[in-house]
KOLMARBA-862077 format. One line per field, with one value per residue (C-alpha): x, y, z; residue number from 1. Coordinates in steps of 0.02 Angstrom, whole numbers. Layout:
px: (X; ...);
py: (Y; ...);
pz: (Z; ...);
seq: (NUM; ...);
***
This chain:
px: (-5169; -5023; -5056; -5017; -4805; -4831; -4699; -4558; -4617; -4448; -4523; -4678; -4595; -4479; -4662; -4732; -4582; -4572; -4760; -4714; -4574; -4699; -4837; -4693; -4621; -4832; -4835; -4683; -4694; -4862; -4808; -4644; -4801; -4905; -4758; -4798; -4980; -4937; -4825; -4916; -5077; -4954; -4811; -4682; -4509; -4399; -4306; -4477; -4514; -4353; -4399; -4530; -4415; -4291; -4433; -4466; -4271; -4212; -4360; -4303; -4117; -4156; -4278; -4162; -4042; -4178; -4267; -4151; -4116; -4292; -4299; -4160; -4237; -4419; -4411; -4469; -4649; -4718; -4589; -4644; -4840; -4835; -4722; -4838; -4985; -4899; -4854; -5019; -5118; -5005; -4998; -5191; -5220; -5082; -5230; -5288; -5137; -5154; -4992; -4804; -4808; -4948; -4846; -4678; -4760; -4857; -4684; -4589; -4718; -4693; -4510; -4514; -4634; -4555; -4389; -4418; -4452; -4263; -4205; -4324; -4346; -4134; -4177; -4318; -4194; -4046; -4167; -4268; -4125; -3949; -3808; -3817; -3997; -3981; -3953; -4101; -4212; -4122; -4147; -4335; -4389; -4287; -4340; -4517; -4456; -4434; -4604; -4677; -4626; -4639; -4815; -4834; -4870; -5000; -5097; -5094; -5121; -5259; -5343; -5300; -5376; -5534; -5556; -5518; -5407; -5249; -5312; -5393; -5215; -5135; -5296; -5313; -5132; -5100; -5225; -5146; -5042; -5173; -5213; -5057; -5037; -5180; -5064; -4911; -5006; -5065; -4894; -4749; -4636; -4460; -4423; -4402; -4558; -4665; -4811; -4802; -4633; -4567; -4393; -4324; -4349; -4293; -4114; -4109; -4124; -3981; -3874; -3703; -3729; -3622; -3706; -3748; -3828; -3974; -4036; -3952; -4098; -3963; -3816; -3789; -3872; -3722; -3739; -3710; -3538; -3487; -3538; -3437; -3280; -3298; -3214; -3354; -3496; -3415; -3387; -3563; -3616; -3520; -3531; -3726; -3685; -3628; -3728; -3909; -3941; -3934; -4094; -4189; -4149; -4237; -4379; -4412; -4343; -4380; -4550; -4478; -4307; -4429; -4509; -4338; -4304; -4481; -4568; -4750; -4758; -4914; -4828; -4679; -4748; -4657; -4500; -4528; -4565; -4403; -4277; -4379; -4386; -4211; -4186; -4303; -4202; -4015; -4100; -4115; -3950; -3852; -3937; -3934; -3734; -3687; -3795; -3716; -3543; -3565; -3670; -3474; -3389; -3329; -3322; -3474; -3370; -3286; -3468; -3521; -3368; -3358; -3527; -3482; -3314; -3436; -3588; -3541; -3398; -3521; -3609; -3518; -3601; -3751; -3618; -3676; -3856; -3806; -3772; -3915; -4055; -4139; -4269; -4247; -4073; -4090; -4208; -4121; -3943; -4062; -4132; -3938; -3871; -4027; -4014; -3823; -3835; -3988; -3859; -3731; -3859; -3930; -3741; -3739; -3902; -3843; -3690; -3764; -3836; -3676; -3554; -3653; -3731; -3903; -3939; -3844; -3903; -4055; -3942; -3808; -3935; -4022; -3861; -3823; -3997; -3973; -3797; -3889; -3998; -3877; -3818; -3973; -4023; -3862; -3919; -4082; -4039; -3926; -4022; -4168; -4060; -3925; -4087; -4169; -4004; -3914; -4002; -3988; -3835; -3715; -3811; -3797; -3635; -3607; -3729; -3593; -3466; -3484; -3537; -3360; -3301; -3431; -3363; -3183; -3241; -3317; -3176; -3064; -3157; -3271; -3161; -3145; -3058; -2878; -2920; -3116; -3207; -3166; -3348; -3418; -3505; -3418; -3437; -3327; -3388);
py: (-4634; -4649; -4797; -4738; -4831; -4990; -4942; -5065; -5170; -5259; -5370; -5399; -5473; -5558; -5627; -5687; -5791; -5845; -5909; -5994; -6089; -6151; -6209; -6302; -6397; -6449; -6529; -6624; -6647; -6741; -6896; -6891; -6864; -7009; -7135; -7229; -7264; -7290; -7411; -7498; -7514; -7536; -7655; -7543; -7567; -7439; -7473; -7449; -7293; -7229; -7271; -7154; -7019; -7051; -7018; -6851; -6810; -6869; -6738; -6589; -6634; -6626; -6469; -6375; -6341; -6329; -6215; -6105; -6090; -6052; -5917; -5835; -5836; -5817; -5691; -5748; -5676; -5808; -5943; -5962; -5934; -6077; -6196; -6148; -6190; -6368; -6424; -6379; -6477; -6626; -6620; -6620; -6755; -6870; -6900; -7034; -7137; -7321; -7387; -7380; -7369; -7222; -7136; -7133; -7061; -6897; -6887; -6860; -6743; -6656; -6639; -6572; -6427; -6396; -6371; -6200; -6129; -6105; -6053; -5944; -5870; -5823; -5742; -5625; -5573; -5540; -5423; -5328; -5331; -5244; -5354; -5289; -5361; -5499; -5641; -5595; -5601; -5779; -5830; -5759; -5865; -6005; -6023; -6049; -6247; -6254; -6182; -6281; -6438; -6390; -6350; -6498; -6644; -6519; -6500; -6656; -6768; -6654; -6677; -6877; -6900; -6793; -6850; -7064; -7059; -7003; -6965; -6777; -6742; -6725; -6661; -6479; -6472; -6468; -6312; -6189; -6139; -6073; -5958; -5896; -5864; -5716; -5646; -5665; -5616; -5453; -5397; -5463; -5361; -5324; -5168; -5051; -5115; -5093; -4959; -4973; -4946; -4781; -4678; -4719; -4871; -4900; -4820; -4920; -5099; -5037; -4975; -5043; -5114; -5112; -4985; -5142; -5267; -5146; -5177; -5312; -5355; -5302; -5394; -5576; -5732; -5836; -6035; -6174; -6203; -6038; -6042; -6225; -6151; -6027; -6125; -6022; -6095; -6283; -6243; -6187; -6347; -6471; -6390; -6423; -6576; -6630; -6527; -6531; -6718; -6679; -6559; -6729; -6851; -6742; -6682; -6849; -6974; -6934; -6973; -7164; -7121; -7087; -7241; -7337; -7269; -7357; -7187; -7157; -7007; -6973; -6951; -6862; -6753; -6618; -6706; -6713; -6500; -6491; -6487; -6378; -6258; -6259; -6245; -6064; -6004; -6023; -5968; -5804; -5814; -5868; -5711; -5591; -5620; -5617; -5441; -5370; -5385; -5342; -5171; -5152; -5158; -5323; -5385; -5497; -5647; -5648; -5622; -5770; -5874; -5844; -5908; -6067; -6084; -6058; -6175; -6310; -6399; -6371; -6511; -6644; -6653; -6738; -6888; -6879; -6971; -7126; -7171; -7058; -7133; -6966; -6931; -6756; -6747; -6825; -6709; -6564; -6632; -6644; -6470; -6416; -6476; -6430; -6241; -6250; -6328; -6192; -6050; -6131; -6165; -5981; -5924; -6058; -5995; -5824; -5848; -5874; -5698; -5617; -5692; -5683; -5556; -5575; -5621; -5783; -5808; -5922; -6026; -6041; -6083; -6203; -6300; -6310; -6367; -6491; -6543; -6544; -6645; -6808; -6791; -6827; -6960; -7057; -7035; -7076; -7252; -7280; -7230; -7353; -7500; -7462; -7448; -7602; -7709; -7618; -7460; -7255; -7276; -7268; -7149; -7043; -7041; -6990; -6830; -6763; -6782; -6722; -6542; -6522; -6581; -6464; -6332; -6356; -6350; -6187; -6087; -6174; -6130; -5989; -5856; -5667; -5656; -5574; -5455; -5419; -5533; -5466; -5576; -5477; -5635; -5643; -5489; -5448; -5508);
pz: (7362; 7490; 7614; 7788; 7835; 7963; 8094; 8115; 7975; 7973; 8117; 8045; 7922; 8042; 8121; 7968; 7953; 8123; 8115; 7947; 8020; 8183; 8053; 7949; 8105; 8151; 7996; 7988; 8202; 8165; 8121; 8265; 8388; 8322; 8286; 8441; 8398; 8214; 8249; 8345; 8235; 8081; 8168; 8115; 8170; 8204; 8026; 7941; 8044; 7963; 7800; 7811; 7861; 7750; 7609; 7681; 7708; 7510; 7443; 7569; 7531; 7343; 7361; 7470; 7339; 7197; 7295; 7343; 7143; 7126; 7240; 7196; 7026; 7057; 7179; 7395; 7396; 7241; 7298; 7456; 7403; 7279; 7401; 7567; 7480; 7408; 7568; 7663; 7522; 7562; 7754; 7748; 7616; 7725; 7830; 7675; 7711; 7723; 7775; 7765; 7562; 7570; 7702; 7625; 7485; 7586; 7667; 7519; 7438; 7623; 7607; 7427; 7483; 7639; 7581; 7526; 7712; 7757; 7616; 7582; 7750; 7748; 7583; 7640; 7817; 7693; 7617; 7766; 7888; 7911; 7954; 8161; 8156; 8049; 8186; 8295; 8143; 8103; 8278; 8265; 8140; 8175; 8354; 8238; 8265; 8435; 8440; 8336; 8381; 8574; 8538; 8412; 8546; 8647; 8480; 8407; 8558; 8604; 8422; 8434; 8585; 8560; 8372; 8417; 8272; 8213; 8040; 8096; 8169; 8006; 7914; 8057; 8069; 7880; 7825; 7957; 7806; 7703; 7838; 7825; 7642; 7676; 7790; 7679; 7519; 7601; 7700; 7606; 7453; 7438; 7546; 7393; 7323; 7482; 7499; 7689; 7703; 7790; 7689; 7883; 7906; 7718; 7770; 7922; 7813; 7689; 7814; 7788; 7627; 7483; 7348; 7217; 7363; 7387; 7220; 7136; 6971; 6831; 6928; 6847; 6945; 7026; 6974; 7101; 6995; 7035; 7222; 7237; 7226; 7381; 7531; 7639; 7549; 7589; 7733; 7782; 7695; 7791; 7948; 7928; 7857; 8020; 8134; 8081; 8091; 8303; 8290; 8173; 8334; 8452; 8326; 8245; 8380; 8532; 8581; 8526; 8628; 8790; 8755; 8727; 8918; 8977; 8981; 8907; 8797; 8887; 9067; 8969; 8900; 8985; 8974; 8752; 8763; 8856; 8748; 8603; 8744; 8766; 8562; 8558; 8721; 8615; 8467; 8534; 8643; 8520; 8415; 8544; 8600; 8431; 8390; 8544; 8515; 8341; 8426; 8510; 8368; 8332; 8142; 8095; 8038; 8226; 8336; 8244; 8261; 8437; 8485; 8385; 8483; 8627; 8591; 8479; 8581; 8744; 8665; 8740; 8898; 8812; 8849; 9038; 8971; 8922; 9118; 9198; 9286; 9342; 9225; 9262; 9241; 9086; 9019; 9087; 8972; 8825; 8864; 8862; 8704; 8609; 8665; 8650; 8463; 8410; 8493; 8357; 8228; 8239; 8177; 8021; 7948; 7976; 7889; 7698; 7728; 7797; 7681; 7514; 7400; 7414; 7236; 7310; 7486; 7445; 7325; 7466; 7606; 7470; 7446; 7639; 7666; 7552; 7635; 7795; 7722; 7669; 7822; 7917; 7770; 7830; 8010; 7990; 7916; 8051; 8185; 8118; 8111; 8249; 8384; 8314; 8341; 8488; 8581; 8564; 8666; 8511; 8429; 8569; 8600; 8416; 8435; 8585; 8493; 8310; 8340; 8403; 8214; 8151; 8264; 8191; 8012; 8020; 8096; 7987; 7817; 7830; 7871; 7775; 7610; 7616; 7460; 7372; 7289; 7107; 7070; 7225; 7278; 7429; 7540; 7683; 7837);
seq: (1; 2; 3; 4; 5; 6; 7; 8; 9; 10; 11; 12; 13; 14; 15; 16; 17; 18; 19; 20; 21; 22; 23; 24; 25; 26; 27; 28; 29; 30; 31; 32; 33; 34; 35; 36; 37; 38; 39; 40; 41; 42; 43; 44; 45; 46; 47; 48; 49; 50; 51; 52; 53; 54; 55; 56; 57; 58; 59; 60; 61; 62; 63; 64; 65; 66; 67; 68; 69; 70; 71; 72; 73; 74; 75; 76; 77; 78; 79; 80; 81; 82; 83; 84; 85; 86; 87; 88; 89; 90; 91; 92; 93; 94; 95; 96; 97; 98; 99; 100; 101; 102; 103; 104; 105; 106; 107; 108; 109; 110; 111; 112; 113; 114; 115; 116; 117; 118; 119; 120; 121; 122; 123; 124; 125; 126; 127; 128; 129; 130; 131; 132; 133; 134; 135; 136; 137; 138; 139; 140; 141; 142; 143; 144; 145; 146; 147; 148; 149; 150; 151; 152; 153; 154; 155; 156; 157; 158; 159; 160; 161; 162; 163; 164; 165; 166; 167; 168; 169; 170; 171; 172; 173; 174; 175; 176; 177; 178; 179; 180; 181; 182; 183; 184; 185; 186; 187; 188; 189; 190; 191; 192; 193; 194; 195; 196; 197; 198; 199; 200; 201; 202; 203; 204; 205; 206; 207; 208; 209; 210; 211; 212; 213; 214; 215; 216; 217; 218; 219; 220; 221; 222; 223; 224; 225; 226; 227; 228; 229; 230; 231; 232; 233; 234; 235; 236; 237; 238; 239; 240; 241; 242; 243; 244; 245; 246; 247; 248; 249; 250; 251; 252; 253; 254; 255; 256; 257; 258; 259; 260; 261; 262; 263; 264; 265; 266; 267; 268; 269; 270; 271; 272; 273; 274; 275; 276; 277; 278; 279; 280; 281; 282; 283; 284; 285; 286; 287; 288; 289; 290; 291; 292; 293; 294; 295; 296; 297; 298; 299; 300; 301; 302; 303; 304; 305; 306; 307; 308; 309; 310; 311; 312; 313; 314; 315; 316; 317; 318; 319; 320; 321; 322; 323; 324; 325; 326; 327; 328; 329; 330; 331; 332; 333; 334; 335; 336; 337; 338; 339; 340; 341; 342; 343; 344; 345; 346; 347; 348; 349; 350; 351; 352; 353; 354; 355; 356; 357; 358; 359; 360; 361; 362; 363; 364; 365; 366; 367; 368; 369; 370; 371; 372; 373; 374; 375; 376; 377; 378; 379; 380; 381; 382; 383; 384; 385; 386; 387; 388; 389; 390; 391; 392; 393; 394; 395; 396; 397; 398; 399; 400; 401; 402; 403; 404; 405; 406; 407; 408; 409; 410; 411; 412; 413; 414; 415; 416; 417; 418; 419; 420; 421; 422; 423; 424; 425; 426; 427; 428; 429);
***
């Protein structure tokens, strides 16, 4: 019996991975919220609040790129099942931890589940959306983080303050992602695979694609050694090797950054949702510009350049906060370079999908995860024992300044190829 088509199921899809990506941040956003209160029942310093980090951030680097490999290989519906339900057993069962030794080991359990959500999320748009549409549904379910960790300090305050502990925080917070997996379960398949899916909207998804990327089982699977020797895929990997680590000192630091200022998180609270608000508003900016001037006729490669030109340097004027005394102000710069770097960061994680075949796009977006990652491993560690001996000045002064190198990399290395891919890895973009 024929099952009736779900219009516009594209953006279902786009939904289910937008909600994924908000549950994901929760989890992780958890312990950012509570690291006041932790370390003050624990006597953490900031260096031992970063070894906890830096436990999450070594598994995600690690699982990024494995990941990625395994998604590519085991297909995005089961590979993000099995890794969803991993990391919402582990967020939950974090609410057992006992100190700095029990919590660097939930973290890193964390990091190795949640590492999937990126990679796999690029995956499934490479597969349900033509190139024109491709950055919205990036920015869709990346602006999933600036949700989540916007709503993150609403939601877990709340359940700290009503429960007298921080241990039913991580418990709620953790199962919202086995209500998801019903949802994902029921809706998600490949779009050639799906009983729901209309012959229109079918045409409308593989419009513009080369004959072979529709349906690309009896094409061989592309190895990281392969892959290495693109210049676009390093360049995609150090570009969020040097970009990403600015999105971990808002969504990891900040609540201690506020505190560093002589602001309580509690009268803040605004001033901590500012700049995630700012990240979901460049998400779709950045998305939307780079959609419409592909909609005019521009080449994909140069929409997404452009914005980076655009966004990237504009970083710079985060410099303004190390002299500001207006709390205001200061949120208002944060605000800024958080919606200017998710306007540039939309374009990176569009770029595995608009560059690559999509029997590589997970393994590409794995390895610059995992690039991203070592990147925010080294500025995690720093950050831990630059604050305990100086202050965030230094560190940031360094976030103003290194999206500019990031933006220099990019245009410099991912750029078109001058004659076809004979591997037809590379796609012209």
């Amino acid at each position: 019996m024929n099952r009736k088509p779900i219009r516009h199921l594209r953006w279902w899809i786009a939904g289910l991975l937008f909600t994924s990506t908000i549950i994901n941040y929760v989890d992780r956003q958890t312990l950012s919220v509570l690291a006041p209160f932790l370390k003050e029942e624990y006597q953490w310093t900031n260096t031992d609040f970063a070894t906890i980090l830096i436990a999450f951030r070594i598994a995600y680097t690690i699982g990024q790129g494995v990941c990625g490999r395994l998604l590519d290989w085991m297909g995005t519906r089961r590979g993000l099942t099995r890794t969803v339900l991993f990391y919402s057993i582990v967020a939950s069962l974090t609410a057992l931890a006992q100190g700095l030794w029990s919590f660097r080991v939930f973290r890193f359990l964390l990091g190795a589940g949640e590492s999937a959500n990126w990679p796999g999320a690029t995956k499934a748009t490479s597969e349900w959306f033509p190139a024109k549409e491709r950055a919205w549904a990036v920015a869709m379910f990346d602006s999933g983080s600036s949700i989540g960790g916007a709503v993150a300090p609403f939601l877990v305050l709340w359940l700290h303050y009503t429960f007298g502990s921080w241990r039913p925080a991580f418990l709620i917070t953790g199962s919202l992602g086995l209500l998801w997996l019903l949802a994902w379960r029921a809706l998600y398949h490949t779009p050639r695979e799906h009983p729901r899916l209309s012959a229109e909207e079918l045409r409308i998804i593989e419009q513009g694609r080369e004959p072979a990327e529709s349906s690309s089982a009896d094409l061989p699977k592309v190895g990281w050694g392969k892959l290495l020797r693109y210049r676009q895929t390093w360049g995609i990997m150090l570009g969020r090797f040097l970009l990403d680590p600015y999105w971990f000192l808002i969504s990891e630091w900040f609540a201690l950054y506020l505190m560093s200022k002589g602001f309580q998180i509690e009268q803040s609270i605004l001033g901590f949702w500012a700049p995630f608000l700012g990240a979901d508003l460049g998400n779709f900016f950045g998305g939307a510009l780079s959609s419409w001037w592909i909609s005019r006729g521009w080449p994909v490669g140069k929409s997404r350049r452009t914005v980076i030109l655009i966004f990237g340097p504009s970083m710079l004027l985060l410099l303004l906060s190390v002299s500001v005394k207006s709390y205001v102000l200061l949120i208002l710069l944060f605000a800024w370079a958080s919606f200017a770097y998710a306007a540039a960061s939309t374009m990176f994680l569009s770029l595995p999908a608009d560059v690559f075949h999509t029997r590589a796009v997970a393994s590409v977006s794995g390895l610059s995860g995992s690039a991203a990652g070592v990147g925010t491993l080294i500025s995690t560690y720093l950050i831990g024992r630059i604050t305990d001996r100086f202050s965030f000045e230094p560190i940031i002064i360094a976030a103003s300044v290194i999206p500019c190198i990031a933006t220099a990399v990019f245009v410099s290395m991912v750029r078109a190829r001058k004659s076809p891919d004979p591997q037809g890895v590379v796609q012209n973009f």
